[in-house]
C-alpha positions as CSV (number, residue, x, y, z in Angstrom):
1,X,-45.7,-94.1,-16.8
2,X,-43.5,-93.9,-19.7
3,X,-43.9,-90.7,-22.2
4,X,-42.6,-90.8,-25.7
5,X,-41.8,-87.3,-26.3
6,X,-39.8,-85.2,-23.3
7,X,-41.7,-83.1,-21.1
8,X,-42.8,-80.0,-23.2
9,X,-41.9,-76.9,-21.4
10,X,-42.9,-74.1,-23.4
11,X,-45.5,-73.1,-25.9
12,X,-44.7,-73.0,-29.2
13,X,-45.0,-69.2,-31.4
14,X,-44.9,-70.7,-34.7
15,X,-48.3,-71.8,-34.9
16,X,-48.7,-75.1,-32.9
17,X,-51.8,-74.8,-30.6
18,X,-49.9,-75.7,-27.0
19,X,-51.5,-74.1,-23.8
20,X,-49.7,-71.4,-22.0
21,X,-46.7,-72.0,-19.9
22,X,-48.7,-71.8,-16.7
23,X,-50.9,-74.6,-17.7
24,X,-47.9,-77.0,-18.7
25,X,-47.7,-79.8,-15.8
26,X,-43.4,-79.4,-16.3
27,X,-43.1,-76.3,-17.1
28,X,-42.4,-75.3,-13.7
29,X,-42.0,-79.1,-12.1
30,X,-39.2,-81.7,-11.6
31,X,-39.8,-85.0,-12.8
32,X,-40.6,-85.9,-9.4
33,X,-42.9,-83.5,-8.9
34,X,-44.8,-84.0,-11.9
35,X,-44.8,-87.9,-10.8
36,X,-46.5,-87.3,-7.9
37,X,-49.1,-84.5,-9.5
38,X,-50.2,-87.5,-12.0
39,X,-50.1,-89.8,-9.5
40,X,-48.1,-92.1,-11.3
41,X,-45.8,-94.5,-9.5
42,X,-43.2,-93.8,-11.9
43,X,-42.3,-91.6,-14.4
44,X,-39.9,-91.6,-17.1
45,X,-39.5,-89.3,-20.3
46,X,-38.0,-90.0,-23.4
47,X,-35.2,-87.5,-23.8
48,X,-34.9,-84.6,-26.3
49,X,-31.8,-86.5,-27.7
50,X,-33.7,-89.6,-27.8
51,X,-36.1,-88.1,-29.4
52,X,-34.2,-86.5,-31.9
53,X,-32.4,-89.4,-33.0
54,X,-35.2,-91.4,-33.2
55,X,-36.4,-88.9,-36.3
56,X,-33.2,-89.8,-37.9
57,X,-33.3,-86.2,-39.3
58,X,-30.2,-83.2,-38.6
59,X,-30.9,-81.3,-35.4
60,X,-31.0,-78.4,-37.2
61,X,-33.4,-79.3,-39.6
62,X,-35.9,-79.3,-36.7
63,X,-37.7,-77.3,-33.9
64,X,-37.2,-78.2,-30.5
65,X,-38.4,-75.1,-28.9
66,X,-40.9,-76.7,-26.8
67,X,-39.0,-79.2,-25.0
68,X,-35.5,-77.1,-24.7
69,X,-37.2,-73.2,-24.3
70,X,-34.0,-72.6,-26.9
71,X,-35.8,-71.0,-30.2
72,X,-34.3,-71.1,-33.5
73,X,-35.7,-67.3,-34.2
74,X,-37.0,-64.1,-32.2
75,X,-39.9,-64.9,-29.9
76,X,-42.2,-62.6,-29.5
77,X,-42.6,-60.4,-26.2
78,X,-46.7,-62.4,-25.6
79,X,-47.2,-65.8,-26.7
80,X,-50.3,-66.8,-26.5
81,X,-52.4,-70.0,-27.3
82,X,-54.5,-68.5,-29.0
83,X,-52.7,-65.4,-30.2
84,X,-53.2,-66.8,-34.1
85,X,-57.3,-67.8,-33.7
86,X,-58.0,-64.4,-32.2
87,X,-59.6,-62.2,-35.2
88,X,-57.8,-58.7,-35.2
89,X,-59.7,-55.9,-33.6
């Protein structure tokens, strides 16, 4: 199996829906590891670099909090999927 965007690692706090970090296949897995849990024979992941040059864009001009856990800004303490869907109380 081949993946076109690295394995994403964290959820994202500025407003893209990704599921919690417990629910991320690599969050928590090597490459391996996540091989075997998909049952793939092999697995291979486009890296962040690889990525990033393939936008053709300045790193900086882009987030890559996701795949690298290193956010541009302050993350708040609880990120949650839905933190932004859930009408205030």
């Amino acid at each position: 199996m081949r993946s076109a965007p690295p394995p994403v690692l964290s959820p994202c706090c500025y407003r893209i829906d990704i599921a919690d970090e417990e629910e991320l296949v690599a969050s928590q897995r090597a490459v391996e590891d996540v091989r075997a849990f998909i049952g793939a024979t092999t697995l291979h992941y486009l890296s962040v670099d690889g990525m990033q040059g393939a936008t053709q864009l300045p790193e900086d001009s882009v987030c890559r909090a996701c795949f690298t856990r290193a956010y541009p800004t302050k993350v708040p303490r609880k990120v949650e999927k839905l933190r932004f869907e859930t009408a205030p109380a």
